[in-house]
C-alpha positions as MATLAB code, in Angstrom:
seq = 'XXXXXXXXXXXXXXXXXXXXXXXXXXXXXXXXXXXXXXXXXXXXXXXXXXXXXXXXXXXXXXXXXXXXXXXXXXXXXXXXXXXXXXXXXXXXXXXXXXXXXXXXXXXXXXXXXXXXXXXXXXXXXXXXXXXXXXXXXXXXXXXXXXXXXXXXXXXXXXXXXXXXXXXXXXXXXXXXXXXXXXXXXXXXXXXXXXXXXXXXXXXXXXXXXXXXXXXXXXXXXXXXXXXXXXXXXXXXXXXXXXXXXXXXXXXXXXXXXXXXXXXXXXXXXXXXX';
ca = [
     130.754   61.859  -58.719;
     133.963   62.838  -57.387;
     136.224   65.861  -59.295;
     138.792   64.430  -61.138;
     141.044   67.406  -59.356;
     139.819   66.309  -56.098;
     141.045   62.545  -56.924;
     144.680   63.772  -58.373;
     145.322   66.030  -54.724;
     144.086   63.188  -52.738;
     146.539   60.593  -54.630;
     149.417   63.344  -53.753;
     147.904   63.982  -50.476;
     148.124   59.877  -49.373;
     152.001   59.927  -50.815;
     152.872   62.497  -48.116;
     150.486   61.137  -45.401;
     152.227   57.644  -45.764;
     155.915   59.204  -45.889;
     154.303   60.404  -42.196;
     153.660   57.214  -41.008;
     150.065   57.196  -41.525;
     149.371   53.588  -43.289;
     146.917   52.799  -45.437;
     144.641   49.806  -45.399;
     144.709   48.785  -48.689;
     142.237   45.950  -49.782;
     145.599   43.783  -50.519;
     146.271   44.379  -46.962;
     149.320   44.816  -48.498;
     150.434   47.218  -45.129;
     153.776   48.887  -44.766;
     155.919   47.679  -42.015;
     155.281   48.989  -38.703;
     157.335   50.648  -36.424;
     160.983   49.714  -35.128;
     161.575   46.795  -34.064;
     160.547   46.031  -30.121;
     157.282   48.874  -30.390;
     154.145   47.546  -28.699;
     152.742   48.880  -32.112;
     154.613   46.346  -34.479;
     151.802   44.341  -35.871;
     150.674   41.274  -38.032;
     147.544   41.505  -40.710;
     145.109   39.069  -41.947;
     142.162   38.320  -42.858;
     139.241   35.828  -41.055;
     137.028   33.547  -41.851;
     134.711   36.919  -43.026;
     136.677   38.782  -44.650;
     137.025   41.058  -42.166;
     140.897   42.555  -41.683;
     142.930   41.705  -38.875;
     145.628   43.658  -36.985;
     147.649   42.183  -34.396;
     149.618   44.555  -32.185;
     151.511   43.119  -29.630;
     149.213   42.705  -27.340;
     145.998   44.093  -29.344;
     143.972   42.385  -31.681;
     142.064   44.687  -34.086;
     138.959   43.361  -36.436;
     137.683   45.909  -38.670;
     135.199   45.133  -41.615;
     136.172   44.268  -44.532;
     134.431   47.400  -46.182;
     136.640   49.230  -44.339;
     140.006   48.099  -46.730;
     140.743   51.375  -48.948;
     139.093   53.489  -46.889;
     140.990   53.470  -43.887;
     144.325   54.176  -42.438;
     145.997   54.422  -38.922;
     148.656   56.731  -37.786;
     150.879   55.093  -34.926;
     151.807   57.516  -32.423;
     154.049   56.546  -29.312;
     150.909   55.424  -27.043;
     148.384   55.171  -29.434;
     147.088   54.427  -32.793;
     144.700   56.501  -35.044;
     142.566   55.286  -37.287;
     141.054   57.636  -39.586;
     138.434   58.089  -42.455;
     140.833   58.939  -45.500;
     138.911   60.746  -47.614;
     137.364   63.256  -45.048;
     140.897   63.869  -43.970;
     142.403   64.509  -46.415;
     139.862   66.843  -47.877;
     139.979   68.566  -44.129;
     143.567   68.798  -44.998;
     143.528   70.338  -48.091;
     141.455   72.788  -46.697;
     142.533   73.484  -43.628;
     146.861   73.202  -44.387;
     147.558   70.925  -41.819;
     146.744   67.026  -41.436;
     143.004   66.983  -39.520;
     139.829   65.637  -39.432;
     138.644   62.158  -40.462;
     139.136   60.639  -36.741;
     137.013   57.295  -36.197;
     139.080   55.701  -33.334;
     141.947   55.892  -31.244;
     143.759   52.896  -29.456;
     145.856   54.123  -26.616;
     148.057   52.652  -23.962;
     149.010   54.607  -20.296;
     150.183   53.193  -16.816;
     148.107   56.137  -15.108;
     144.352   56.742  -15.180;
     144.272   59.825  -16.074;
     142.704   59.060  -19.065;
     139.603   58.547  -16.933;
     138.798   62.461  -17.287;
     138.537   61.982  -20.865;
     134.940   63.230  -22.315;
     134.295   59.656  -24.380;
     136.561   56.447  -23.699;
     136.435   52.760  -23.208;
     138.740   50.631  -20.985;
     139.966   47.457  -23.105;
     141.996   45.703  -21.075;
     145.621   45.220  -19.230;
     148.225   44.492  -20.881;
     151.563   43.135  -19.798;
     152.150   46.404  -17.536;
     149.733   49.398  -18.134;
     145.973   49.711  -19.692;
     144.717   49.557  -23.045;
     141.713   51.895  -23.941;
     139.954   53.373  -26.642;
     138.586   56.948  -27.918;
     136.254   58.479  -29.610;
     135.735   61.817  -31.327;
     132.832   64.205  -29.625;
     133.039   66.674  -32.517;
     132.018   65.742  -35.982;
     135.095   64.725  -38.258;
     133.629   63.723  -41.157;
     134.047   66.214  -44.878;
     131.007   67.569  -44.810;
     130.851   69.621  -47.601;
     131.250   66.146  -49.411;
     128.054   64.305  -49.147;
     129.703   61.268  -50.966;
     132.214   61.506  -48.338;
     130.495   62.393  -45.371;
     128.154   59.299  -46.346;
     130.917   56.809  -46.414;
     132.272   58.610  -42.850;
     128.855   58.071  -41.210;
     128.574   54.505  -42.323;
     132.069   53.658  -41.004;
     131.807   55.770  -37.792;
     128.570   53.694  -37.463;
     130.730   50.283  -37.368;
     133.059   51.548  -34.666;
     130.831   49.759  -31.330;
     131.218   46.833  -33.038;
     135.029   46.851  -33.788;
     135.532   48.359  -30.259;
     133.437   45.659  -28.925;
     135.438   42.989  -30.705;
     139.053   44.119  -29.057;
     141.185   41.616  -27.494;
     144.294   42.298  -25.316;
     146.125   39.364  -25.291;
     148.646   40.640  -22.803;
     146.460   40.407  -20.019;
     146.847   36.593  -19.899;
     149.947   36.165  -20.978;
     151.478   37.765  -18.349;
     151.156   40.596  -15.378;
     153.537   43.188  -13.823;
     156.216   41.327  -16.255;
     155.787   38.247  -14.570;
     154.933   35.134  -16.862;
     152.501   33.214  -15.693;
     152.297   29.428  -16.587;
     149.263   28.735  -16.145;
     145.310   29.446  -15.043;
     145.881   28.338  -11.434;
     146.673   31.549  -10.036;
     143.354   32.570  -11.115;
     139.921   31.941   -9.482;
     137.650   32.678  -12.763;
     141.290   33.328  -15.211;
     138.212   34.339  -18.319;
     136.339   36.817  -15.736;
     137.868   39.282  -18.038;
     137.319   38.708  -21.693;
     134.616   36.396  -21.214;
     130.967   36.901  -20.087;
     130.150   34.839  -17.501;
     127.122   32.888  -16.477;
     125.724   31.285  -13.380;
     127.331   27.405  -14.273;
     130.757   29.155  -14.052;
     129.764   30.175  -10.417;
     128.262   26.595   -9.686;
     129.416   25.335   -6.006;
     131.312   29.153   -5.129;
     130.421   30.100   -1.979;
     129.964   33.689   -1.305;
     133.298   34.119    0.240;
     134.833   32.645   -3.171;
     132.855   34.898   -5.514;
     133.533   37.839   -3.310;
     137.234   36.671   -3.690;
     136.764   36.626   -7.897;
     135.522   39.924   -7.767;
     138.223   41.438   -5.536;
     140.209   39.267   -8.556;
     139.154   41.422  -11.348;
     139.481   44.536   -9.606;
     143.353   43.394   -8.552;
     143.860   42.834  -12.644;
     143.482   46.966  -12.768;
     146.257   47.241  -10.145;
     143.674   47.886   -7.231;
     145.498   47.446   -3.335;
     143.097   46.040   -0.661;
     141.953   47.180    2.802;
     142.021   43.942    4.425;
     145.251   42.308    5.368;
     144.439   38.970    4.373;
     142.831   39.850    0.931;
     145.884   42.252    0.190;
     148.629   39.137    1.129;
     146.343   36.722   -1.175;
     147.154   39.150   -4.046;
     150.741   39.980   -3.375;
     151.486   36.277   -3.147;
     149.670   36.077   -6.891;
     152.949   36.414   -9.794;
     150.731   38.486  -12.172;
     149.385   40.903   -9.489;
     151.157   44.558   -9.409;
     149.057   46.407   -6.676;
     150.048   50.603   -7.067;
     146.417   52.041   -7.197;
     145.275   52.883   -3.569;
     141.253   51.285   -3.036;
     140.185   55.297   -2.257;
     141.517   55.629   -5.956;
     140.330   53.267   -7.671;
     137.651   53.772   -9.836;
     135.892   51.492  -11.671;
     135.863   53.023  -14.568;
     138.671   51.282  -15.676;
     137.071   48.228  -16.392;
     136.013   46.582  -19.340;
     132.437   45.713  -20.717;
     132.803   42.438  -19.400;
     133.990   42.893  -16.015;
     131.683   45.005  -15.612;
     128.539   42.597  -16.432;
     130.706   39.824  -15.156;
     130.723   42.042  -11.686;
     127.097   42.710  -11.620;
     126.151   38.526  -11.894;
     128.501   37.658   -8.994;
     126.627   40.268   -7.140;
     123.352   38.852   -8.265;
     124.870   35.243   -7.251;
     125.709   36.384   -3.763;
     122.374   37.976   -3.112;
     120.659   34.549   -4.325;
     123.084   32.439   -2.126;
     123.171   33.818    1.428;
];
């Protein structure tokens, strides 16, 4: 069991985290508004069909499971948001004298990709006008001196694929380099990039097309072409905002499923010519 004294600091400890901005998910959901008014981070919550809790950002959606309501909160910061065990860090706190510890997750948003020198990270998506990605701890942050708490750390920390996995970034079909788009048109395959394809989407491409659908996804991550015609296809494209030379790109930047989604068109081609 947990010391009564350890409960009573904790309860003070949350009352000062929260007058920092660091919000808790409460099982209520009962959240605390987010930040001013016009912040990418403003956000919605819910609940779905599950149980699970819902956060929607402006351009983020965020599932996390339902065990996780009490025992989580996240700390928005001006290009990211932390989310954070609460027990472990507050007990890190306590004993250390400055907020630490606890980290499960952070959400962050850039227009370079510089984050791509980062020791653990995962590209989510574009959004309206920069990239969405996510990052994880490489040190251990759980209380461990606390085997009640370190327990409940290792179980959460053990749900954090699956919540990373479940992402969406709605921005990146609503609209591109601030254009609005109107419809699917301007795409060849417009789901190459939150969807996982299969060979019937590919049906009657020829390898000139597919090549084009790649070149597609890679021109969603800002990429500029080589070739003259490829490059004036793009730039005639309202959601396309070419800045990163094709010596710089680096693939890094994409997401699970343009990755996999990459590596079937490939296959496709092969099969084809």
């Amino acid at each position: 069991m947990r010391k009564e004294w350890g409960t009573m600091k904790r309860r003070c400890l949350k009352a000062s985290l929260a007058a920092a901005a660091s919000l808790c998910l409460a099982a209520s959901l009962g959240f605390a508004a987010g930040a001013q008014e016009g912040n990418r981070w403003d956000y919605t919550t819910g609940k779905d069909s599950e149980g699970n809790i819902t956060i929607s950002f402006s351009e983020v959606d965020v599932t996390l499971p339902a065990s996780w309501a009490g025992n989580c909160a996240m700390s928005i910061n001006a290009d990211s948001v932390d989310f954070f065990h609460i027990d472990s860090r507050e007990l890190w706190t306590q004993e250390l004298g400055f907020a630490n510890g606890g980290n499960l997750f952070s959400i962050c948003y850039t227009q370079e990709l510089d984050y791509l020198d980062l020791p653990s990270f995962e590209t989510l998506g574009n959004g309206a006008d920069g990239i969405y990605y996510a990052t994880t701890p490489t040190d251990v942050q759980g209380y461990y001196d606390d085997d009640a708490v370190m327990a409940e750390f290792s179980d959460m920390s053990g749900d954090v694929s699956w919540v990373l996995d479940n992402i969406q970034i709605s921005g990146a079909s609503a609209s591109e380099g601030g254009a609005a788009i109107s419809s699917s048109s301007d795409y060849i395959l417009p789901q190459s990039s939150t969807e996982y394809l299969d060979e019937s989407d590919l049906s009657g491409m020829s390898a000139d097309q597919v090549q084009m659908a790649i070149n597609e996804i890679y021109a969603r991550h800002h990429r500029k072409f080589v070739l003259k015609e490829v490059q004036a296809y793009f730039d005639s494209k309202s959601w396309y905002d070419g800045y990163v030379e094709a010596e710089d790109f680096d693939t890094r930047v994409m997401n699970q499923y343009e990755s996999a989604n990459i590596n079937l068109m490939v296959e496709y081609m092969n099969k084809i010519s």
